[in-house]
MARNUMI-831193 format. One line per field, with one value per residue (C-alpha): residue number from 1; residue in three letters; x, y, z; chain. Coordinates in nm, 4 decimals. Layout:
N
resi <- c(NUM | ...);
resn <- c(Ala | ...);
c1 <- c(X | ...);
c2 <- c(Y | ...);
c3 <- c(Z | ...);
chain <- c(A | ...);
***
This chain:
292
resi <- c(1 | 2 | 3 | 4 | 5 | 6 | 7 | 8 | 9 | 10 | 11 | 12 | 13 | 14 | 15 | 16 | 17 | 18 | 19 | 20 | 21 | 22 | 23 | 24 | 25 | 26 | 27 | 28 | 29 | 30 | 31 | 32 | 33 | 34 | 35 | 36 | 37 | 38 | 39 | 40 | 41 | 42 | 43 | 44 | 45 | 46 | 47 | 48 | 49 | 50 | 51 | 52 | 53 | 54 | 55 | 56 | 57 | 58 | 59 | 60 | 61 | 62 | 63 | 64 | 65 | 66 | 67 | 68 | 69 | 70 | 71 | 72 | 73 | 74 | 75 | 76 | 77 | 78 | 79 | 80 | 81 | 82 | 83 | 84 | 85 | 86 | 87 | 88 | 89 | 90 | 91 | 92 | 93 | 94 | 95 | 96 | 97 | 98 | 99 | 100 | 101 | 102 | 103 | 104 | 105 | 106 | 107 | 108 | 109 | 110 | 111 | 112 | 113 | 114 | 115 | 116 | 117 | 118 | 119 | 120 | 121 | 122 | 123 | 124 | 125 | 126 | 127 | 128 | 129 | 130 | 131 | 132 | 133 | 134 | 135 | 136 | 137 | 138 | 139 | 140 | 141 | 142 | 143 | 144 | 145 | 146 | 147 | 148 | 149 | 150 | 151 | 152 | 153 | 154 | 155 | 156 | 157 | 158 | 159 | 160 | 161 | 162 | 163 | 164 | 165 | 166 | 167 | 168 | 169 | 170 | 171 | 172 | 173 | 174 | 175 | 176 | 177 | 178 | 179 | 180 | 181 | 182 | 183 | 184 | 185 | 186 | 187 | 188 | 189 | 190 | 191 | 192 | 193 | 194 | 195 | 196 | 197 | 198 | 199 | 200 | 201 | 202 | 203 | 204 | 205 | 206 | 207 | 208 | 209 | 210 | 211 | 212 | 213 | 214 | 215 | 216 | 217 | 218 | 219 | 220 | 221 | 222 | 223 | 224 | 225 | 226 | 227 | 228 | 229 | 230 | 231 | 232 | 233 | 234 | 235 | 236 | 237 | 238 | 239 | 240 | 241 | 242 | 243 | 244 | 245 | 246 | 247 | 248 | 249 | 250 | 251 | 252 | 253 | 254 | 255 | 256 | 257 | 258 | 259 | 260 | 261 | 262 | 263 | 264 | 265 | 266 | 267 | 268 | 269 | 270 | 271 | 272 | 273 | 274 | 275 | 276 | 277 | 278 | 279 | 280 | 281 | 282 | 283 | 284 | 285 | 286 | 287 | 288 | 289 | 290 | 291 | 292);
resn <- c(Unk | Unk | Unk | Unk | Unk | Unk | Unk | Unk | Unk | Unk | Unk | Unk | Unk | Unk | Unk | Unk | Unk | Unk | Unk | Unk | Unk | Unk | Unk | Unk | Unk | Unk | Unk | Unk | Unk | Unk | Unk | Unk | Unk | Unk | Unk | Unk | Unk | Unk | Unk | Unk | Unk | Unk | Unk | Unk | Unk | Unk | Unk | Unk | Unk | Unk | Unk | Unk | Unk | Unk | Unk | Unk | Unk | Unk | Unk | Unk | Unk | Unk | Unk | Unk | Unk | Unk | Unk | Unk | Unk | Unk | Unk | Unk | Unk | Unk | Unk | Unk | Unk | Unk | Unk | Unk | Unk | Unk | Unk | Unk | Unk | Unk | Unk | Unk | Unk | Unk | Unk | Unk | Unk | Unk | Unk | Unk | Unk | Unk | Unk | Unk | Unk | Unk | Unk | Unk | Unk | Unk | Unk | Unk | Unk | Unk | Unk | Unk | Unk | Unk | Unk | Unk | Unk | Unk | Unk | Unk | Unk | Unk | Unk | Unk | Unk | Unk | Unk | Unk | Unk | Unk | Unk | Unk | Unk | Unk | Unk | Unk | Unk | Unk | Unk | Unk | Unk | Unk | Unk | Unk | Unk | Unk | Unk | Unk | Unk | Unk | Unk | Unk | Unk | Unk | Unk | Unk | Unk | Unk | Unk | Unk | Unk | Unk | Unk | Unk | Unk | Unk | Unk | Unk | Unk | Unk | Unk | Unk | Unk | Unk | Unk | Unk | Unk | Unk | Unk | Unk | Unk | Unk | Unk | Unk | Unk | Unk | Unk | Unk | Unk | Unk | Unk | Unk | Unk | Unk | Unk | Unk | Unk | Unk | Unk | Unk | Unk | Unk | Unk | Unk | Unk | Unk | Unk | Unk | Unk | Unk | Unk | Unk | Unk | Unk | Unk | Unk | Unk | Unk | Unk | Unk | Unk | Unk | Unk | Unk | Unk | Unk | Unk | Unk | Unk | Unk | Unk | Unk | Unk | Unk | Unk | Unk | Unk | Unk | Unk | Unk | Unk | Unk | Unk | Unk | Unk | Unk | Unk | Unk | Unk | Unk | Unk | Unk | Unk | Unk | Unk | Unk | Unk | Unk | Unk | Unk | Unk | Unk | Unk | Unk | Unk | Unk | Unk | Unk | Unk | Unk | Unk | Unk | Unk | Unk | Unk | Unk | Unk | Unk | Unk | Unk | Unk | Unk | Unk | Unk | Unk | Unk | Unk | Unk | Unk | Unk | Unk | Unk);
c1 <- c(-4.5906 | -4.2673 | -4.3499 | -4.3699 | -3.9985 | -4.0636 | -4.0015 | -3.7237 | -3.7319 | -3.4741 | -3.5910 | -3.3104 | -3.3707 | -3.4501 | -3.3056 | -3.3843 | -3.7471 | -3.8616 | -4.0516 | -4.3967 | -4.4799 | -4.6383 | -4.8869 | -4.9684 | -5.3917 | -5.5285 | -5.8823 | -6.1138 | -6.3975 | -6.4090 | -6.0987 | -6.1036 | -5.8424 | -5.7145 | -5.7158 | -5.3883 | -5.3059 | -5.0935 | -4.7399 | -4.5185 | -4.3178 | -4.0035 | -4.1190 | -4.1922 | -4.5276 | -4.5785 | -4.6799 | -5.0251 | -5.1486 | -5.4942 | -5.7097 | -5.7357 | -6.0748 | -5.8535 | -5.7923 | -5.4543 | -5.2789 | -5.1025 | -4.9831 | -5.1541 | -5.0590 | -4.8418 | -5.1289 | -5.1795 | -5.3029 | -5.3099 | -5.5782 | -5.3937 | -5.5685 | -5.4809 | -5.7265 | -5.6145 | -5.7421 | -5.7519 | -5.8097 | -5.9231 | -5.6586 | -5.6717 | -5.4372 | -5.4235 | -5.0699 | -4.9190 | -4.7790 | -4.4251 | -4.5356 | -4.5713 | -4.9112 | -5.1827 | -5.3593 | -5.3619 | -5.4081 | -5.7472 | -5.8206 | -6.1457 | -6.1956 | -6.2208 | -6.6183 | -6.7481 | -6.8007 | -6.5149 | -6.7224 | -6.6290 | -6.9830 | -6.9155 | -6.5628 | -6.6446 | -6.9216 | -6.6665 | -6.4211 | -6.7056 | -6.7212 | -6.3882 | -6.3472 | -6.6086 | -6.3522 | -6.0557 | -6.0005 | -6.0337 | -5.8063 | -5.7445 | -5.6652 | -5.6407 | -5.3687 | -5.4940 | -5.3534 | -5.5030 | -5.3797 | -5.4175 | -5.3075 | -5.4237 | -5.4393 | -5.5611 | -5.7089 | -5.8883 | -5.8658 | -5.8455 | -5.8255 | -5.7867 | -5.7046 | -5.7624 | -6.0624 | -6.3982 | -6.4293 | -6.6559 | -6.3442 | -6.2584 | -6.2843 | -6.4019 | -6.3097 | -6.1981 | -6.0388 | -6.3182 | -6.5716 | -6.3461 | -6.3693 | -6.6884 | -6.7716 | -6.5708 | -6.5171 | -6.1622 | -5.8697 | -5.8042 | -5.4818 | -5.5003 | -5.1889 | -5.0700 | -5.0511 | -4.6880 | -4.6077 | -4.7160 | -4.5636 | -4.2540 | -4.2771 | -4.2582 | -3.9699 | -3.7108 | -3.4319 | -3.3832 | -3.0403 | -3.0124 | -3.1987 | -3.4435 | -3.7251 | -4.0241 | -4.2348 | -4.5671 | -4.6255 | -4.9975 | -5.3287 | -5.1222 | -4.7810 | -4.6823 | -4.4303 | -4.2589 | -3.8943 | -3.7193 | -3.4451 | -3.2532 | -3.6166 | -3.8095 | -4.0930 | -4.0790 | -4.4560 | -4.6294 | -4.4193 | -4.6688 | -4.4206 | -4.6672 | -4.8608 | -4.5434 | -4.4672 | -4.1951 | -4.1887 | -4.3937 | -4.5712 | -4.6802 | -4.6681 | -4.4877 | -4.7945 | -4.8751 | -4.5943 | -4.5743 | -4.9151 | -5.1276 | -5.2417 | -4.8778 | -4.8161 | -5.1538 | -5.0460 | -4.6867 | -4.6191 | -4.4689 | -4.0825 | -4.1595 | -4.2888 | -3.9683 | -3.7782 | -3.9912 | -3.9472 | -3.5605 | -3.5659 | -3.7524 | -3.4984 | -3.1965 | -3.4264 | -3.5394 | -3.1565 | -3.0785 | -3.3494 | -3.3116 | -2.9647 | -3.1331 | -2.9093 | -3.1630 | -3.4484 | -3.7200 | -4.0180 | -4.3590 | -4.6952 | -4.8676 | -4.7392 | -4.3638 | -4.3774 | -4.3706 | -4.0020 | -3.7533 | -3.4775 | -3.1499 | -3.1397 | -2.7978 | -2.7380 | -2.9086 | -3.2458 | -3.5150 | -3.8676 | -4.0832 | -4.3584 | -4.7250 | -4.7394 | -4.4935 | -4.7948 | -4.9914 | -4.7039 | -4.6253 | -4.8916 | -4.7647 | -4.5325 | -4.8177 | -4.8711 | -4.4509 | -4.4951 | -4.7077);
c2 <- c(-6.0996 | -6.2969 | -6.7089 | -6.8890 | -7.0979 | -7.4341 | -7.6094 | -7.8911 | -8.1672 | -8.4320 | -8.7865 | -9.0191 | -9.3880 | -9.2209 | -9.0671 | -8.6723 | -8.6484 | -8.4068 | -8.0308 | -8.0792 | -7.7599 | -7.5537 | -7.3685 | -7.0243 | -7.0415 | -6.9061 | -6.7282 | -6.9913 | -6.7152 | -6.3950 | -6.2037 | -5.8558 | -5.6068 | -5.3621 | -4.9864 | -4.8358 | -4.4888 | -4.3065 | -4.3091 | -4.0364 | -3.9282 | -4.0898 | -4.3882 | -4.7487 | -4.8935 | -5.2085 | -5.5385 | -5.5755 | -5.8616 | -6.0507 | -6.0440 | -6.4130 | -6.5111 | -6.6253 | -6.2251 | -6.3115 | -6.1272 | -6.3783 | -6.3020 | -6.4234 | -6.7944 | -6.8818 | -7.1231 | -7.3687 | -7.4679 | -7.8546 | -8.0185 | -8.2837 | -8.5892 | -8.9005 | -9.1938 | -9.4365 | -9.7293 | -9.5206 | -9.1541 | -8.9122 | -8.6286 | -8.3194 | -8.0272 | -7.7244 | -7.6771 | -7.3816 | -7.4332 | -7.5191 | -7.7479 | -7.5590 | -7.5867 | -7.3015 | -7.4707 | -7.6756 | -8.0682 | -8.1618 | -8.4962 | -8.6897 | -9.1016 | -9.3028 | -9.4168 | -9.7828 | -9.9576 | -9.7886 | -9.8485 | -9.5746 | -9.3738 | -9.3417 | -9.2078 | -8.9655 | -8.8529 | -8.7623 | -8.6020 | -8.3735 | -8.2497 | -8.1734 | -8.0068 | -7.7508 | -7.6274 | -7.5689 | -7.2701 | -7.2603 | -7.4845 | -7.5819 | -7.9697 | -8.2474 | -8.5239 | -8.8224 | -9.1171 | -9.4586 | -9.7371 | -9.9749 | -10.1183 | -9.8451 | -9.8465 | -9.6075 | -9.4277 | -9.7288 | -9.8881 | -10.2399 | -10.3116 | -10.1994 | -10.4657 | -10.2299 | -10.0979 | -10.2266 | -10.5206 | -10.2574 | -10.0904 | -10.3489 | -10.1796 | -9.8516 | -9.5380 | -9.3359 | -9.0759 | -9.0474 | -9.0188 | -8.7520 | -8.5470 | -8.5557 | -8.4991 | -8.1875 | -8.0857 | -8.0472 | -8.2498 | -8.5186 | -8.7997 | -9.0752 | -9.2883 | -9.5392 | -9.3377 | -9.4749 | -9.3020 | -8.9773 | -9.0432 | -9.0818 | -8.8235 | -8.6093 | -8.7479 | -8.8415 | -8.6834 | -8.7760 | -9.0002 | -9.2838 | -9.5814 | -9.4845 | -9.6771 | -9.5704 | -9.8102 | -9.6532 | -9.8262 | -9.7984 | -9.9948 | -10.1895 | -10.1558 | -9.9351 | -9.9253 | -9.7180 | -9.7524 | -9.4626 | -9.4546 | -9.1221 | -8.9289 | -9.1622 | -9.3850 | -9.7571 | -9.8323 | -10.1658 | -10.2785 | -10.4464 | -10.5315 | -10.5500 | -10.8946 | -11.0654 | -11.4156 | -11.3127 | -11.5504 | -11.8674 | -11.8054 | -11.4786 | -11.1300 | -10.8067 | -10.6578 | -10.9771 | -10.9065 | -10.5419 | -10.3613 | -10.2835 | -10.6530 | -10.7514 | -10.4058 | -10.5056 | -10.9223 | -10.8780 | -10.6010 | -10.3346 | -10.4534 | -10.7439 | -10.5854 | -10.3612 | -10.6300 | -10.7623 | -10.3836 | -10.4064 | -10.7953 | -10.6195 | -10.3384 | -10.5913 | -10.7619 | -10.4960 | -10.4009 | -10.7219 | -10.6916 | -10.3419 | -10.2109 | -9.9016 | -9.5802 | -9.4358 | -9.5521 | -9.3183 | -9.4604 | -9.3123 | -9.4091 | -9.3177 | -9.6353 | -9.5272 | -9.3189 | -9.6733 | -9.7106 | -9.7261 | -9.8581 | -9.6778 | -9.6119 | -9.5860 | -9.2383 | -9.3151 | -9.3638 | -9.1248 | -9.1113 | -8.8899 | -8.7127 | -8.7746 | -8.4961 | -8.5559 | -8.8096 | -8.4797 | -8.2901 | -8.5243 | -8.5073 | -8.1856 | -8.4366 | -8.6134 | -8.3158 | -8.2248 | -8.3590 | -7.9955);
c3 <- c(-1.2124 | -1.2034 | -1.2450 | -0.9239 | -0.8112 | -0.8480 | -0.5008 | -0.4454 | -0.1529 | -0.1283 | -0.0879 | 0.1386 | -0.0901 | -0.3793 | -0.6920 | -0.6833 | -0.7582 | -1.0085 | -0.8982 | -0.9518 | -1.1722 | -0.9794 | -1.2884 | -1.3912 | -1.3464 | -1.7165 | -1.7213 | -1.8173 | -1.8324 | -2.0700 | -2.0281 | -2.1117 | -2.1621 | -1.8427 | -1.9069 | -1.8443 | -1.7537 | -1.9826 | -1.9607 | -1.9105 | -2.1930 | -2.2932 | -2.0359 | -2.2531 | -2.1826 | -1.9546 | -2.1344 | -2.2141 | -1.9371 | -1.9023 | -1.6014 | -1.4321 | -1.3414 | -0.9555 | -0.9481 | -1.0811 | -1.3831 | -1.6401 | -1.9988 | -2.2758 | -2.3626 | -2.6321 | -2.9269 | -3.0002 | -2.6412 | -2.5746 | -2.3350 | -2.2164 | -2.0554 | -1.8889 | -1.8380 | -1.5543 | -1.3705 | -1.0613 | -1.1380 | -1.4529 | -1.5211 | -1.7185 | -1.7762 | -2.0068 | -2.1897 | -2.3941 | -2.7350 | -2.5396 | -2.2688 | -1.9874 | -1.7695 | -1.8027 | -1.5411 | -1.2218 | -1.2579 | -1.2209 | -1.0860 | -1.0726 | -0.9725 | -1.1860 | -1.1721 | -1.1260 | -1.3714 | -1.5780 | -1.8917 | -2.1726 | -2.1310 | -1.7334 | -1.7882 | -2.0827 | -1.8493 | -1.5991 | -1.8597 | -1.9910 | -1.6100 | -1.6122 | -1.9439 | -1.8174 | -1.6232 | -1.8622 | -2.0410 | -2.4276 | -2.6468 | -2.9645 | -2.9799 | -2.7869 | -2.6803 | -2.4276 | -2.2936 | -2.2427 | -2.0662 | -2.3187 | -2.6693 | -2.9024 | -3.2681 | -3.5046 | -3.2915 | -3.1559 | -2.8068 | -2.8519 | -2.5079 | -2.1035 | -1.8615 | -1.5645 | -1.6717 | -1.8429 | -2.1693 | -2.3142 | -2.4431 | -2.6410 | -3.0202 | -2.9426 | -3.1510 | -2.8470 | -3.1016 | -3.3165 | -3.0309 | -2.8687 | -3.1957 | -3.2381 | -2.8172 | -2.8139 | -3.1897 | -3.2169 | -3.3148 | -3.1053 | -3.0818 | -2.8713 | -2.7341 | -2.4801 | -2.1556 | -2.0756 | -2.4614 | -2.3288 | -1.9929 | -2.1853 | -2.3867 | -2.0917 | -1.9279 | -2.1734 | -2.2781 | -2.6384 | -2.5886 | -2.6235 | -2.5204 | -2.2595 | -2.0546 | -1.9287 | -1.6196 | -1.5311 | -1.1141 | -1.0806 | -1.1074 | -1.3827 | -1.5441 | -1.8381 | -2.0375 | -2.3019 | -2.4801 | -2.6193 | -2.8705 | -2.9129 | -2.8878 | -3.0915 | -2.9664 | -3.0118 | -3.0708 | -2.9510 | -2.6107 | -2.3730 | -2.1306 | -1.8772 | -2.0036 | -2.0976 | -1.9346 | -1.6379 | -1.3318 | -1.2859 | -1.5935 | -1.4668 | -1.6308 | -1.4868 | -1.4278 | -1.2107 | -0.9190 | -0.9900 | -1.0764 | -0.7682 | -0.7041 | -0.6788 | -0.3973 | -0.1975 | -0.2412 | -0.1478 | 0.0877 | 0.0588 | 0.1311 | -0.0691 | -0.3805 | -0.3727 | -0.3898 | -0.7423 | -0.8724 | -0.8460 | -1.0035 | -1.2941 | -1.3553 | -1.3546 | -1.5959 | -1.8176 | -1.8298 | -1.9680 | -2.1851 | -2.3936 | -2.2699 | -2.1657 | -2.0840 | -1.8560 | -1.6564 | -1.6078 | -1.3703 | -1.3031 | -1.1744 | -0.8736 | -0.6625 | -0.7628 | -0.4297 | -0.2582 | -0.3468 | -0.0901 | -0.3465 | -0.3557 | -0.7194 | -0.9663 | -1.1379 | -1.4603 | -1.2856 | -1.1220 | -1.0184 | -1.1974 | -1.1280 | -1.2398 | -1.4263 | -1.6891 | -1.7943 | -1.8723 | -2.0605 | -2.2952 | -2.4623 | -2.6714 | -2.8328 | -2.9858 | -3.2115 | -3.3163 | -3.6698 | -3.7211);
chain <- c(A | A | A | A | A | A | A | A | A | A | A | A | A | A | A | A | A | A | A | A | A | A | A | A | A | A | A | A | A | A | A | A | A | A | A | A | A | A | A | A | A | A | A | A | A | A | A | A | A | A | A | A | A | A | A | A | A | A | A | A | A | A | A | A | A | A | A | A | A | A | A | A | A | A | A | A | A | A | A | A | A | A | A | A | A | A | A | A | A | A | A | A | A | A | A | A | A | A | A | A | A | A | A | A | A | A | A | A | A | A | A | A | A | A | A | A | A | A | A | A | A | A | A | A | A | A | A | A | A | A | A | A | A | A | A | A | A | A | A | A | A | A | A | A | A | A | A | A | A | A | A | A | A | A | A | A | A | A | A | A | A | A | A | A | A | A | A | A | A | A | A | A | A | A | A | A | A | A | A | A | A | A | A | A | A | A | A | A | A | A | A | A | A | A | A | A | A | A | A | A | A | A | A | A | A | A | A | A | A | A | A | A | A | A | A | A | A | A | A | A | A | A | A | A | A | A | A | A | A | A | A | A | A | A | A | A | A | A | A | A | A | A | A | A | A | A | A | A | A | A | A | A | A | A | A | A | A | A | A | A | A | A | A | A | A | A | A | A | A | A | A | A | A | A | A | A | A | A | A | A | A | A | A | A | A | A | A | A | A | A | A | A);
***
């Protein structure tokens, strides 16, 4: 079975938007191997395949496979990645639960890792400042974060190797194209941000809390209080103040910017930026793992 075309739509105001990928689905049961009839002589023998629990036949997936995860102030995501990147599995998506304390939302990622096939490590991304491992704090989610071994816990949940990173890292990761200076903006219950210089990440920018207008932060005019305060037309108007600014600011080449409120843009945006989609925020999380 050939891999399914990845669909294209054009968007008017925008940039051209990225494909979503549209995944192989891997057998997250027992797979077993098909008997074949024999072949005819001088004939070469099909490829060995693996029965999908869906009823659908996929090859065997290239190790060491990466369950990726994103933790966000709206939603829980989770994806299963081969050893290049590419999805073994659909996104799946839960809410994130009230109050977003860290035993409600590992509660909710256990659920969801019940129904991912096997792996062998881990990559997830946290919107917060992270350090060693450690979450040191979430704006957009609960003060019971503050200090708490996320990696370590992770390891110890699920027992296998875990690496923890700012979500807008990962989201970067996934959308970059290792030249130059590029930015990252994550649009959603906050702001992220990630900066990029010819494939290597610039650890520590928290663009979102830094003083912008009226001794305000970014994520002030442009997170989801700013879209639900301002309007829509309004807040579009803040987003394109911000990229003049953040021009200013790091000389970027390229603008890459994410989130799930970036499909409220009605901008028309220059050559050297594009809206990307959520998943890149799930397929960067191989990167975390290159220096293997």
């Amino acid at each position: 079975m050939t891999h399914s075309q990845r669909p294209s739509r054009a968007t008017p105001s925008l940039t051209r938007i990225l494909p979503t990928p549209r995944p192989l689905l891997y057998n997250a049961g027992k797979m077993k191997k098909q008997t074949q009839p024999a072949a005819p002589a001088k004939t070469a023998a099909a490829p060995q395949k693996k029965s999908s629990f869906l009823g659908k036949s996929v090859q065997v997936p290239k190790r060491p496979i990466t369950l990726c995860v994103d933790i966000g102030g709206t939603g829980l995501k989770m994806m299963a990645v081969d050893a290049a990147g590419k999805p073994l599995t659909d996104r799946l998506r839960e809410l994130t639960p009230t109050p977003a304390t860290p035993d409600t939302m590992l509660a909710v990622l256990d659920s969801l890792k019940k129904q991912m096939p096997p792996f062998d490590r881990v990559s997830v991304g946290f919107p917060g400042v992270i350090k060693h491992g450690t979450t040191l704090a979430a704006f957009n989610l609960d003060p019971a974060w503050a200090d708490f071994p996320l990696e370590k816990n992770l390891q110890n949940r699920w027992k296998k190797p875990v690496r923890l990173a700012n979500d807008a890292s990962i989201q970067g990761y996934g959308a970059i194209h290792g030249k130059g200076v590029e930015l990252c903006l994550t649009l959603g219950t906050g702001l992220g941000s990630s900066l990029f210089t010819n494939g290597h990440l610039c650890p520590g920018l928290e663009l979102a809390h830094h003083p912008w207008r009226k001794s305000r932060s970014y994520e002030d005019f442009l997170g989801k209080r700013g879209l639900e305060k301002y309007g829509k037309k309004q807040w579009n108007k803040l987003v394109a103040k911000a990229i003049a600014q953040t021009s200013q600011l790091f000389n970027w080449d390229f603008l890459h910017i994410g989130g799930g409120n970036a499909k409220f843009l009605t901008l028309d945006l220059a050559k050297n930026i594009r809206i990307v989609p959520n998943e890149e925020g799930l397929l960067g999380g191989v990167a975390l793992w290159r220096d293997q």
